[in-house]
N, C-alpha and C positions, 0 to 999 in steps of 0.2 A: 502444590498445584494440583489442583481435582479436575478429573474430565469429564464433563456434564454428562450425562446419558440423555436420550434424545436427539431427536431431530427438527428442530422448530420451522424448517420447511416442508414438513411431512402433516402439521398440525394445524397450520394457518390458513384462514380461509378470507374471502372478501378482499378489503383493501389491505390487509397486509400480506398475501400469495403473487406469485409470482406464475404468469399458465404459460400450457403451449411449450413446446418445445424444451422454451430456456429453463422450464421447472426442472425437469431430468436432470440438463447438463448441470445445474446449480445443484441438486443434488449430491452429484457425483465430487463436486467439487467439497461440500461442506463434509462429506465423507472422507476428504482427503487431507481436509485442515484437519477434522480429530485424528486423522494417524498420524498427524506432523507433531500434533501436540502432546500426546499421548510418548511417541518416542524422546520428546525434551523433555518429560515430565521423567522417564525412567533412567535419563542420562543423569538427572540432577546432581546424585552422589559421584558421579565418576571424575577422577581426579585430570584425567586426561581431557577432556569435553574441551579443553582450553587449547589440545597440542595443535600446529599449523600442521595440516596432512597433506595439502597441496597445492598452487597454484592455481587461482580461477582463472576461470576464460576472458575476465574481466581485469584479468594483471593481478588481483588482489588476494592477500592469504586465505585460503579456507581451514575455518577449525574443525576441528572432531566432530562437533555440534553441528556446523552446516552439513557439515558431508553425511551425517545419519539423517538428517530432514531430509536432504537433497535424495538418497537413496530412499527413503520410504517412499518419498512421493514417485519415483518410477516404480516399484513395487506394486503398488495403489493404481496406476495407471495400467498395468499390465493385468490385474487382478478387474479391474471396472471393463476390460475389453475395450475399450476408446484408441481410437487410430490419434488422438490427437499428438502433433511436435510436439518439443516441449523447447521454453527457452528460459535458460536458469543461467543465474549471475557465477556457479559454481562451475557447471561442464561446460556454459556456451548451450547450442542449438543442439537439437537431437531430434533429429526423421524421425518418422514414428509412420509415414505415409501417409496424415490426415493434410486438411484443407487450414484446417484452424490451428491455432500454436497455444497452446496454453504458457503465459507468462508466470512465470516465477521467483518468488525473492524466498527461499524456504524459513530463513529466521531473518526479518527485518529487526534489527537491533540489537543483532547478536554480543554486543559490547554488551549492553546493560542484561540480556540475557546468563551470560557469564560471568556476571556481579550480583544478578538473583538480583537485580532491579526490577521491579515490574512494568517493564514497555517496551515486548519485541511481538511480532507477530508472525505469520505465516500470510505471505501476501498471493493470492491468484488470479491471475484475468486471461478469459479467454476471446479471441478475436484472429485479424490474419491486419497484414501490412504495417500496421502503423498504429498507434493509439488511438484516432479516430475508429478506427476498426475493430476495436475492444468492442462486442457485445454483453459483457459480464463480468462482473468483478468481486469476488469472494474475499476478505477479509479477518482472520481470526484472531484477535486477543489470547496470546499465548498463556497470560496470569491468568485474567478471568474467565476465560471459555467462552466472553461474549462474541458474537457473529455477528458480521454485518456485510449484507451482498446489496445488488443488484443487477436488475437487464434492462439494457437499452429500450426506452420507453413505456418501463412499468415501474418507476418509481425506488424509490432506495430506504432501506430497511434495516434493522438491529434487533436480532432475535426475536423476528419476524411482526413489529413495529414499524411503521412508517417514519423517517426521520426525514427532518429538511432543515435549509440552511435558514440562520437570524438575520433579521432587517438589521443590519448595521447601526450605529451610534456612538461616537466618539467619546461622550462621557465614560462609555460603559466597556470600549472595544478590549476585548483580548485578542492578541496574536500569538502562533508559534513562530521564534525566526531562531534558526541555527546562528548559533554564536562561536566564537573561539579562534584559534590562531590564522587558521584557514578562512575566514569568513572574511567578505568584501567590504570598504567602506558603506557601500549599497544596504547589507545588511545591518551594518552597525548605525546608518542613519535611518531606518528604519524603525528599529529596537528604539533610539534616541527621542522619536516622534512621536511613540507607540503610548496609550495608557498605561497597560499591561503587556507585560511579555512572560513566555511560558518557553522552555524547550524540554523537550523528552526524548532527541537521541535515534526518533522512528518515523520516519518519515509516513508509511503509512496509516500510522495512529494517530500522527498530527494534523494529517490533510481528516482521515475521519471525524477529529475533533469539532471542523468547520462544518460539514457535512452534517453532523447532528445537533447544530447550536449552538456547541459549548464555547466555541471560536468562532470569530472571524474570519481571519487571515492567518496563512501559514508564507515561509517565505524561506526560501536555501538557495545562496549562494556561496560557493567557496573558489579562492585562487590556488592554482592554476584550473581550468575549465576540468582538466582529469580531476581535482578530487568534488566534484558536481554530481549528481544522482542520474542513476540507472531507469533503463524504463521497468526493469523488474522493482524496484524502489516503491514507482507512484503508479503501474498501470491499473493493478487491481482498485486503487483507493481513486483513482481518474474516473474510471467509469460511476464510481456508487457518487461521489461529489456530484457528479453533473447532472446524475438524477437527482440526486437532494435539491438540487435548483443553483448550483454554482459554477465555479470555472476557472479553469486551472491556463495560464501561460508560463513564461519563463520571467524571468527576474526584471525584464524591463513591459512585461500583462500584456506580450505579443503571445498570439495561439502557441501550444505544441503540440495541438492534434495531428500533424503530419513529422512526430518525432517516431523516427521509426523503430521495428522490435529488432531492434541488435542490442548487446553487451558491449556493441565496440563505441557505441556515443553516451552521451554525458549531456546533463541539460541543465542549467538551476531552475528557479522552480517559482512559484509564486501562485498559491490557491485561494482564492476568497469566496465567500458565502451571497455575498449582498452584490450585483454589478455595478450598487451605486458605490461601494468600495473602491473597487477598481477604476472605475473614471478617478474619484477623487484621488486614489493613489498617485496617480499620474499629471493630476493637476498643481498638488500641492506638494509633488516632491519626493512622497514617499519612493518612488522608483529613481 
């Protein structure tokens, strides 16, 4: 894993920059995805990156791996000066005395991370209350180094390219839909409908897939509602989808913009590119 040098928000100009304000904070943020990735890159060999070291805030184990993402990125926040929370699927919420919360997922996909698969990322979104509240969402491909942000009302980008979601078409559709023991009939008649089906294990690289063309639809439901995704999971990849021109509800294409930033709810999930997807989804079943 190589860690780019550069900064492709520092170099982009016209329609692929981002002003004002949100440039800085997105800044600061793409600053903090290369230190997340930079320390997975240097754990690679360590035999331990695997051990359970403790308990999230979210009920669920944390390994060596999350817990070194998880501390650099407070490190990085302390070192950038930023008042901002922080709320991570590892510690839970942490005061910081700002107005804004920066969401965090530090290895989305840590399963395939610690198989040396290539599809985990470093998910970030900063915003306050709820995921409508998300004004920016950072994204970084932990194999490739590629980046993909944006701000609320400028548009959603990939190392500093403008991306947008595809006109829909049944002939041609791919979807990502989580499959496996856990997963709902809903899912699996889904998958059963589908052209094409894809899954990668990450949810925020899945929902980006939509985001920049390659997909359609993404789609995660699993039983019981606890094992359902985190708003540190989808909130960084929520906000860059909806600039790309798409939209994200829960498993039956009802809103979850008003899902709010705790660790303690759970949502499934269902993002598509095209809105004429989504009608059809609903007319014909797929939901």
């Amino acid at each position: 894993m190589r860690v780019p040098a550069g900064n492709p928000l520092k170099h982009r100009t016209g329609a692929g920059s981002v002003s004002g304000p949100a440039r800085s904070e997105l800044e600061v943020l793409y600053r903090i995805s290369v230190a997340v990735q930079q320390v997975v890159r240097e754990a690679e060999g360590s035999p331990h990156r695997g051990d359970v070291v403790a308990m999230g805030a979210d009920g669920t184990p944390t390994e060596e791996l999350d817990r070194l993402a998880e501390t650099e990125i407070l490190k990085a926040l302390d070192a950038e000066g930023v008042d901002w929370n922080l709320l991570s699927e590892e510690i839970g919420h942490v005061s910081r005395g700002g107005e804004n919360t920066l969401v965090v997922d530090p290895i989305d996909g840590t399963s395939n991370a610690l198989r040396n698969l290539p599809f985990s990322t470093v998910s970030l979104a900063l915003g306050r209350r709820d995921l409508s509240g998300i004004e920016m969402g950072l994204v970084r491909d932990l194999h490739r180094g590629t980046t993909y942000w944006a701000a609320r009302g400028q548009g959603a980008f990939r190392d500093g390219r403008r991306i947008r979601t595809r006109t829909w078409n049944a002939r041609s559709e791919i979807f990502f839909v989580n499959l496996g023991r856990p997963s709902t009939e809903r899912a699996t008649r889904l998958a059963a409908k589908s052209r094409r089906i894809r899954s990668l294990g990450c949810a925020s690289l899945e929902i980006l897939m939509v985001a920049q063309g390659s997909a359609d639809g993404y789609f995660f439901e699993n039983a019981p509602e606890t094992r359902n995704l985190r708003v540190t999971d989808v909130a960084g990849a929520y906000r860059i989808l909806l600039e790309a021109g798409g939209g994200v509800g829960d498993s039956t294409g009802r809103s979850i913009d008003a899902f709010p930033l705790t660790v303690e709810r759970r949502t499934s999930v269902f993002a598509w590119g095209d809105p004429a997807l989504h009608e059809r989804a609903k007319e014909e079943g797929y939901l």
